[in-house]
LUMGU-117754 format. One record per residue (C-alpha): x, y, z; residue number from 0; residue in three letters. Coordinates in Angstrom, 1 decimal. Example, Ala and Ser with C-alpha at 12.3 -4.5 7.8 and 13.67 -1.06 7.14 Angstrom:
2
REC       x       y       z  papa  pagu
REC    12.3    -4.5     7.8     0   ALA
REC    13.7    -1.1     7.1     1   SER
! end
This chain:
334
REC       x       y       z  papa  pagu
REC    87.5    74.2   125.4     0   UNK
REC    87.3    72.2   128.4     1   UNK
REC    83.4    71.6   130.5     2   UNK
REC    84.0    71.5   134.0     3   UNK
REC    81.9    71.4   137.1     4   UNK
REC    82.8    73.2   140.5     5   UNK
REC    81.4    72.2   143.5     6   UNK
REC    81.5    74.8   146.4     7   UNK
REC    81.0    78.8   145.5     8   UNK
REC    83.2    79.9   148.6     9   UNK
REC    85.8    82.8   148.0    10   UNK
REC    88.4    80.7   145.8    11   UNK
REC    85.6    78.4   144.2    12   UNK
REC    84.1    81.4   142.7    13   UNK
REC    87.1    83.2   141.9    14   UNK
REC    88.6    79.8   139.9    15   UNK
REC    85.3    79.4   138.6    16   UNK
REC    85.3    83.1   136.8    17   UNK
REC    89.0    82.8   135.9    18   UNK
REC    88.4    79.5   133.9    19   UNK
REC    85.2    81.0   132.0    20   UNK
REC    87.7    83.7   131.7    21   UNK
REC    90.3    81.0   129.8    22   UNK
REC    87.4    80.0   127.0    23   UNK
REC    86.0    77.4   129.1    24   UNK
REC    82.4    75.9   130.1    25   UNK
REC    82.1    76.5   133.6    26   UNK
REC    79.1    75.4   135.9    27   UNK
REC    79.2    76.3   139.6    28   UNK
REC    77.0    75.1   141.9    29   UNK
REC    77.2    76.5   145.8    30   UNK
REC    75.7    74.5   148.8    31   UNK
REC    73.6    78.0   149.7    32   UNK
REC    70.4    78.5   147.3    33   UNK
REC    70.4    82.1   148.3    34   UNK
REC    74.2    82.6   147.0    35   UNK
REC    73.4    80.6   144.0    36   UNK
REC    71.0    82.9   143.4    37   UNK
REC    72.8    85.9   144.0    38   UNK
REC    75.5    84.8   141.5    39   UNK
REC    72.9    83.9   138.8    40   UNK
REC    71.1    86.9   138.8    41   UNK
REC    73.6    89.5   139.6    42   UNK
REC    76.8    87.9   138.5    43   UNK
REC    78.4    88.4   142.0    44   UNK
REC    79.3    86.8   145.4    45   UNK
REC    78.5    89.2   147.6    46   UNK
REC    78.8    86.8   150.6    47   UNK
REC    82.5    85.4   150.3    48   UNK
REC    84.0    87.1   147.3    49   UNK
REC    82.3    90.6   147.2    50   UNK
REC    83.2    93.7   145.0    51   UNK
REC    84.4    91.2   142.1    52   UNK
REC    82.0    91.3   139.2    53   UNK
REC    81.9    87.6   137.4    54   UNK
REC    81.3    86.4   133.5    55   UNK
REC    77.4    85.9   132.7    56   UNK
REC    78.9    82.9   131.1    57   UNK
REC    79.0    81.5   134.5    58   UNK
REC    77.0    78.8   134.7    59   UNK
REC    75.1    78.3   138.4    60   UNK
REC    73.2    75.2   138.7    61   UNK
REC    70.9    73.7   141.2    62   UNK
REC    71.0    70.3   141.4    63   UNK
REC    74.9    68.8   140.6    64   UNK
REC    74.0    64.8   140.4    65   UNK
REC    70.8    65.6   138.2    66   UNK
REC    73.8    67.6   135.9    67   UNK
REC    76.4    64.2   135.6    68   UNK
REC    73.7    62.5   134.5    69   UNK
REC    72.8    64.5   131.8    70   UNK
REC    76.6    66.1   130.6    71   UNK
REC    79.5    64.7   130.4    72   UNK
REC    82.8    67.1   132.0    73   UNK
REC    86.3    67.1   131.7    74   UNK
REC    86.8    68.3   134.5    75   UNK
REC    85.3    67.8   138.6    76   UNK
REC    87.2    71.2   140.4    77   UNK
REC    86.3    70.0   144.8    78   UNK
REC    86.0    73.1   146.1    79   UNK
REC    84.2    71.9   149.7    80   UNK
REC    85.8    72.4   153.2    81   UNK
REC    87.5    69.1   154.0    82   UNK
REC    85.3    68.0   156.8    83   UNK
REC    82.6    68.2   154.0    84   UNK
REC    84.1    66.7   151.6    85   UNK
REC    83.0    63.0   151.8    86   UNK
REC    79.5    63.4   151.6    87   UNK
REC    80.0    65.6   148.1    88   UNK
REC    81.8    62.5   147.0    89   UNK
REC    79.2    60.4   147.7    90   UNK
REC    76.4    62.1   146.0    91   UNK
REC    79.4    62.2   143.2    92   UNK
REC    80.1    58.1   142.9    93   UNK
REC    76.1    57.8   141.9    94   UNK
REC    76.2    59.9   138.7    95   UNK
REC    79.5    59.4   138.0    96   UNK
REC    79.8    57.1   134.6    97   UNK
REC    83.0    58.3   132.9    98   UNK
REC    86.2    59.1   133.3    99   UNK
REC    87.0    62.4   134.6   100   UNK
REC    89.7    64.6   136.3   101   UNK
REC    89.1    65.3   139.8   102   UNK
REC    91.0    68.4   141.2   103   UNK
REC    90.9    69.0   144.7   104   UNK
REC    91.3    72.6   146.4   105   UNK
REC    90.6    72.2   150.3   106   UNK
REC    93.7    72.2   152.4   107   UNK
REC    93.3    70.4   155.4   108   UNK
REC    92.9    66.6   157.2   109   UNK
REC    89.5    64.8   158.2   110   UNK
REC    89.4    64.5   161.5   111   UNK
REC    87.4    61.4   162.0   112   UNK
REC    89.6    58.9   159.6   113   UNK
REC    93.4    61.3   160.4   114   UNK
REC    93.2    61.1   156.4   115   UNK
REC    94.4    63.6   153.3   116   UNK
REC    91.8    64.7   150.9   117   UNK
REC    93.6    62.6   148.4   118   UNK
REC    93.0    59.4   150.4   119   UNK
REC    89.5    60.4   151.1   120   UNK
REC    88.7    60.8   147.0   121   UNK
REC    89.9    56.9   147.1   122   UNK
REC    87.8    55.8   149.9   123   UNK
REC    84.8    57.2   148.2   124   UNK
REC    85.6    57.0   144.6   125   UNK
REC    86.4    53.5   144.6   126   UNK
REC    85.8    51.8   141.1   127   UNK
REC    85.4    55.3   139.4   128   UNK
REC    87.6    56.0   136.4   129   UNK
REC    89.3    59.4   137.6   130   UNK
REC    92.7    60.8   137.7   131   UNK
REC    93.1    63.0   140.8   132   UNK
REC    95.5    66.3   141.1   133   UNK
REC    95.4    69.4   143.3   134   UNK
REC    95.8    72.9   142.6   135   UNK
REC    97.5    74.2   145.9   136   UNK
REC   100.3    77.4   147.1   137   UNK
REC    99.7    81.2   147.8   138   UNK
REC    96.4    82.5   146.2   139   UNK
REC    94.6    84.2   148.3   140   UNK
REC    90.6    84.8   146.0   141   UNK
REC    90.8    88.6   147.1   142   UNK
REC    94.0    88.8   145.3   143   UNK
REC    93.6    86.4   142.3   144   UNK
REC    90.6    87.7   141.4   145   UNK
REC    91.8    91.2   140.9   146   UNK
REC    94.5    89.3   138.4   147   UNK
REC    97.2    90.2   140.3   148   UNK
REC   100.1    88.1   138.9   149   UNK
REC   100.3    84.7   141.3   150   UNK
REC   101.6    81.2   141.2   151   UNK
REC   100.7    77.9   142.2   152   UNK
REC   101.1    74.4   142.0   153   UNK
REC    98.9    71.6   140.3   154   UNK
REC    99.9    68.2   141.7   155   UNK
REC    99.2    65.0   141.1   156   UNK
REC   101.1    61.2   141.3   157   UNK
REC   100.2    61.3   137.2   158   UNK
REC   102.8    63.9   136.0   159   UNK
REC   100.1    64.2   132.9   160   UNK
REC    97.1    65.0   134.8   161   UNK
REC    99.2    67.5   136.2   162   UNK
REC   100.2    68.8   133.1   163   UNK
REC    96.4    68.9   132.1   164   UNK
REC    95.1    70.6   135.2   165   UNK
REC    98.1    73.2   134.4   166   UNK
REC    97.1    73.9   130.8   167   UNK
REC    93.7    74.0   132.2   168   UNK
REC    94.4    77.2   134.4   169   UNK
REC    97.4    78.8   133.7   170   UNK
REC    96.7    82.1   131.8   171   UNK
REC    98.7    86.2   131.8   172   UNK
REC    98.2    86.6   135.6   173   UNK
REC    98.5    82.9   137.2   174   UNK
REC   101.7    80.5   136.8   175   UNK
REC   100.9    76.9   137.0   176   UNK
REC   103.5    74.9   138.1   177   UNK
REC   103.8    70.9   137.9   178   UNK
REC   105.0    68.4   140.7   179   UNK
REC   104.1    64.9   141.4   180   UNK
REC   104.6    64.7   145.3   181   UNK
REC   101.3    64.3   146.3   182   UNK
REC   101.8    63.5   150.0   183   UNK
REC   103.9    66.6   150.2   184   UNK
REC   101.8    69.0   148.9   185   UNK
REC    99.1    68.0   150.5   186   UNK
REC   100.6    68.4   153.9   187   UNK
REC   102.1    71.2   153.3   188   UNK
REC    98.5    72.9   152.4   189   UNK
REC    97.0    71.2   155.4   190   UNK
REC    99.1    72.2   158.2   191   UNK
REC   100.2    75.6   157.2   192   UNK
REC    96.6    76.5   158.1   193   UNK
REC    97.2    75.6   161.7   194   UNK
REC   100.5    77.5   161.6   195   UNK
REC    98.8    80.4   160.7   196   UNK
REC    96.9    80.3   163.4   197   UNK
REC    99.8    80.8   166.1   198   UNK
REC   101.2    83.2   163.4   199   UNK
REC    98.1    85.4   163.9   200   UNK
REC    98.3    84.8   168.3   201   UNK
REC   101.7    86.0   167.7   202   UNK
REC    99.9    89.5   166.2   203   UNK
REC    96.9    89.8   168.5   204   UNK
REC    99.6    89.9   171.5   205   UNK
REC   101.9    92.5   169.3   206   UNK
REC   104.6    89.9   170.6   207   UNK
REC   106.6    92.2   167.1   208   UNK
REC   108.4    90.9   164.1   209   UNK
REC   111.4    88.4   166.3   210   UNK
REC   108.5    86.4   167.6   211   UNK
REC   106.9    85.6   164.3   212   UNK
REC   109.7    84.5   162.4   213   UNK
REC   111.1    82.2   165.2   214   UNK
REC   107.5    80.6   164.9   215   UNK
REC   107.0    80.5   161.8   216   UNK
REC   110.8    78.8   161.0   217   UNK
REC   110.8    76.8   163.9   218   UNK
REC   106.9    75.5   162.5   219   UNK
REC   108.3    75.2   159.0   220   UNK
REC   110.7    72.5   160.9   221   UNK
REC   108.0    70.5   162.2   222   UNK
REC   105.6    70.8   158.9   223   UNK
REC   109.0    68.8   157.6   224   UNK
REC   109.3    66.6   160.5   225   UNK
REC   105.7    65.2   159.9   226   UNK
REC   106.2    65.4   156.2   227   UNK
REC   109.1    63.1   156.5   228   UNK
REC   107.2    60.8   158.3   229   UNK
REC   104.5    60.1   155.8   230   UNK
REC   106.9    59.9   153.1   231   UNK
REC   107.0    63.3   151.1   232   UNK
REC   109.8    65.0   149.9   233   UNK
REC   111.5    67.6   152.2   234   UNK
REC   112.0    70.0   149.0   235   UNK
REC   108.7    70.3   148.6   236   UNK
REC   108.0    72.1   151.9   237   UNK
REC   110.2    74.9   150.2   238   UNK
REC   107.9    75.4   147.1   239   UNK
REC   104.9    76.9   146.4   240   UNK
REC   102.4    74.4   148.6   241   UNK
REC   104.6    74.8   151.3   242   UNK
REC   107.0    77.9   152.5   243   UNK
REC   104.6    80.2   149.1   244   UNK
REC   101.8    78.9   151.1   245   UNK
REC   103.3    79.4   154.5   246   UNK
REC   104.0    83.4   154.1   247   UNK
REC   100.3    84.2   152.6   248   UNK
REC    98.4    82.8   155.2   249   UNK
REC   100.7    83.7   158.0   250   UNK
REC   101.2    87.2   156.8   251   UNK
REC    98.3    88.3   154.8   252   UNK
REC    95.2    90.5   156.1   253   UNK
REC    92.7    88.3   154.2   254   UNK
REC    93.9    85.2   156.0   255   UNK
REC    91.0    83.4   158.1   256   UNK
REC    93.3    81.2   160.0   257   UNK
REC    95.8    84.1   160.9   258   UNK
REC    92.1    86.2   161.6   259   UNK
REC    91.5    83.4   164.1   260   UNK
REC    94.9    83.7   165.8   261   UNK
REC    95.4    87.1   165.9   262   UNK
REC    91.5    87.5   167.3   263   UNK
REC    92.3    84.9   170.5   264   UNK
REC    95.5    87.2   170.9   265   UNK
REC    93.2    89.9   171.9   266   UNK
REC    91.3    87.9   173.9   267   UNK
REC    88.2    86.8   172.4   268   UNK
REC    87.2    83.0   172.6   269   UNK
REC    87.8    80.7   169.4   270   UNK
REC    83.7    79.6   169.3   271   UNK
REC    82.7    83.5   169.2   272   UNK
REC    85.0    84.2   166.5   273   UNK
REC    84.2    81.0   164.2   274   UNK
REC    80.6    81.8   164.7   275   UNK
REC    81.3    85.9   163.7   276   UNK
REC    83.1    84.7   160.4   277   UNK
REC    81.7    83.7   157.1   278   UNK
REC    84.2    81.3   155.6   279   UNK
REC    86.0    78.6   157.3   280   UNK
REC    88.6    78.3   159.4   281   UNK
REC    90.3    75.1   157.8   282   UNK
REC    93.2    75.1   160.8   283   UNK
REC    90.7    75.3   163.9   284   UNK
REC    89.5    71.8   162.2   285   UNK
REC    92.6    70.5   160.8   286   UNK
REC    94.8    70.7   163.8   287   UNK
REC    92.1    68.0   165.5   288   UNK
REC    93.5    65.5   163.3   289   UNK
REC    97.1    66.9   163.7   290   UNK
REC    97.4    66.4   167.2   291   UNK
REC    95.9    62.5   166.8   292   UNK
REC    98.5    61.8   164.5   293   UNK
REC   101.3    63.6   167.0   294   UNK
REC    99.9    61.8   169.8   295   UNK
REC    99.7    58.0   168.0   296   UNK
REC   102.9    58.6   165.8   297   UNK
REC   105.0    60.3   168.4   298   UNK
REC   106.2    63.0   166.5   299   UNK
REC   108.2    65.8   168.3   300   UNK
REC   106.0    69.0   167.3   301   UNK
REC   105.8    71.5   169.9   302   UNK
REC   104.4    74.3   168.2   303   UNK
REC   101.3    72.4   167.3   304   UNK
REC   100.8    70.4   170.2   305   UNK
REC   100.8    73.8   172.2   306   UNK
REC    98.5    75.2   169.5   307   UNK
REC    95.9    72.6   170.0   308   UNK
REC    96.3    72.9   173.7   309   UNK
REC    95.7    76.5   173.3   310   UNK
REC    92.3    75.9   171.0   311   UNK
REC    90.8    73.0   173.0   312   UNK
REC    92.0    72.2   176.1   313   UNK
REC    91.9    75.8   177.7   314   UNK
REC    95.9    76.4   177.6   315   UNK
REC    96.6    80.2   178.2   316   UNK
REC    98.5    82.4   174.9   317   UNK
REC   101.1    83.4   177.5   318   UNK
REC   101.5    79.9   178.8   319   UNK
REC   102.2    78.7   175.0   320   UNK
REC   104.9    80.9   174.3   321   UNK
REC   106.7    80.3   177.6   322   UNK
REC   106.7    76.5   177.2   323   UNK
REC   107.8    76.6   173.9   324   UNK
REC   110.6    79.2   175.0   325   UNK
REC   111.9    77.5   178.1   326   UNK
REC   112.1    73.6   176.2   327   UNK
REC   115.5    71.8   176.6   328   UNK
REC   118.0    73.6   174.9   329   UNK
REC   119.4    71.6   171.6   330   UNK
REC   120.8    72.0   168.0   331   UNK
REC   118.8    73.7   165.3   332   UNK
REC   119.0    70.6   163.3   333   UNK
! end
């Protein structure tokens, strides 16, 4: 048995928080809202982001996460915080943290002040702390994982053993863990699909029908790779779980907030009215900030997102979008 400590009781906090009291372990959860905490302690449910789904009294919810490292000592540190969030958690983090622990983050996305993956944030704040860091990443929506219908994902980390350890840690009968060491790759591959799902849901709202969205999605698939390539990760890795896995649940599914987002300006509604209507986060409204810095200073030929951000912040029209994007210099596929 394993004692580990989740930080942030959104949808997929929660949902891995049940499923690894569910796998015999000691689970505490604490959630930035005292009014969900409280919820979930008394009633052994989330009714704000992961409603319907009853969780294990076992469940630890705690109060006051810095107060807790001082006094127990976990195995495990599961980063369940938006990304633009996420620094501040790891600051409170460094001062109680005295031992060596495994730090698995589960936010998909890119800070936009520093252009930097969550992995490279961890080490800006965590510097001098003996951790070992992994991420559990790919196509698991909470709705559907929580309901134990069979799933897989992907538990990276540069340390092929902490991946194997964060793998034991979760896998059970209704979630495959799978192992990979490519970092970079998967991180990306989290990140940017979120902004992808975005035009895959504009490509709904305007019923532009099935042709439309699989020329965007493959042709965005293309330039997920391109950037990949750039900062080093492997192209294969787009095609696994973190990547293309990852790329057809948000882009496709009904309980995606990104493709929500998309498919909500499709119909017309403006992107400030709809993140203020929604209870979670939209990670690719944020994320896709960053994304078009590093397109901009790098030079990297991505279309699709550069229209995207246009679209989102600098008052491009849908139907614009899709014509520049269709009337581009002709050229090879690849």
């Amino acid at each position: 048995m394993s004692k580990v400590l989740v930080l942030g009781g959104g949808g997929f906090g929660t949902c891995l928080s049940n499923l690894l009291t569910e796998n015999g372990n000691d689970v505490y959860l604490w959630e930035y809202s005292e009014k969900v905490r409280d919820v979930i302690r008394t009633e052994h449910e989330n009714k704000v982001f992961l409603p319907g789904i009853k969780l294990s009294e076992k469940l630890k919810v705690v109060d006051e996460y810095q107060k807790l490292l001082n006094e127990e000592k976990f195995d495990f540190i599961l980063l369940a915080t938006p990304c633009q969030f996420l620094r501040g958690i790891l600051k409170n983090l460094k001062t109680s943290l005295k031992y060596k622990v495994i730090i698995i983050n589960i936010a998909k996305g890119i800070e936009i002040a520093s252009k930097k993956r969550m992995s490279e944030v961890v080490e800006d704040e965590l510097s001098g702390c003996d951790y070992e860091y992994g991420i559990l990443t790919g196509p698991t929506h909470a709705e559907d994982l929580a309901k134990k219908m069979p799933s897989a994902i992907l538990a990276a980390s540069p340390n092929l053993e902490t991946a194997e350890k964060i793998q034991k840690l979760f896998n059970n009968d209704y979630l495959r863990v799978y192992t990979g060491t490519d970092i970079v790759g998967a991180e990306l591959g989290g990140a940017l699909k979120n902004c992808l799902a975005i035009a895959a849901g504009m490509a709904d709202g305007l019923e532009l029908g099935d042709n439309s969205k699989a020329a965007l999605l493959t042709r965005g698939i293309n330039e997920i790779i391109r950037i990949g390539e750039f900062y080093g990760a492997d192209p294969k890795t787009f095609f696994g779980l973190s990547g293309l896995g990852d790329i057809i649940v948000t882009c496709t599914s009904k309980h995606s907030r990104n493709r929500y987002v998309g498919e909500q300006l499709g119909k017309g509604r403006k992107l400030a009215e709809i993140l203020e209507s929604m209870n979670g986060i939209s990670e690719g409204s944020e994320t896709i900030k960053a994304l078009h810095n590093i397109i901009v200073d790098e030079n990297i030929n991505a279309p699709i997102f550069t229209e995207l951000y246009k679209v989102l912040y600098e008052d491009e029209t849908l139907e614009n979008l899709f014509y520049n994007l269709m009337s581009r210099k002709l050229k090879s596929e690849f």
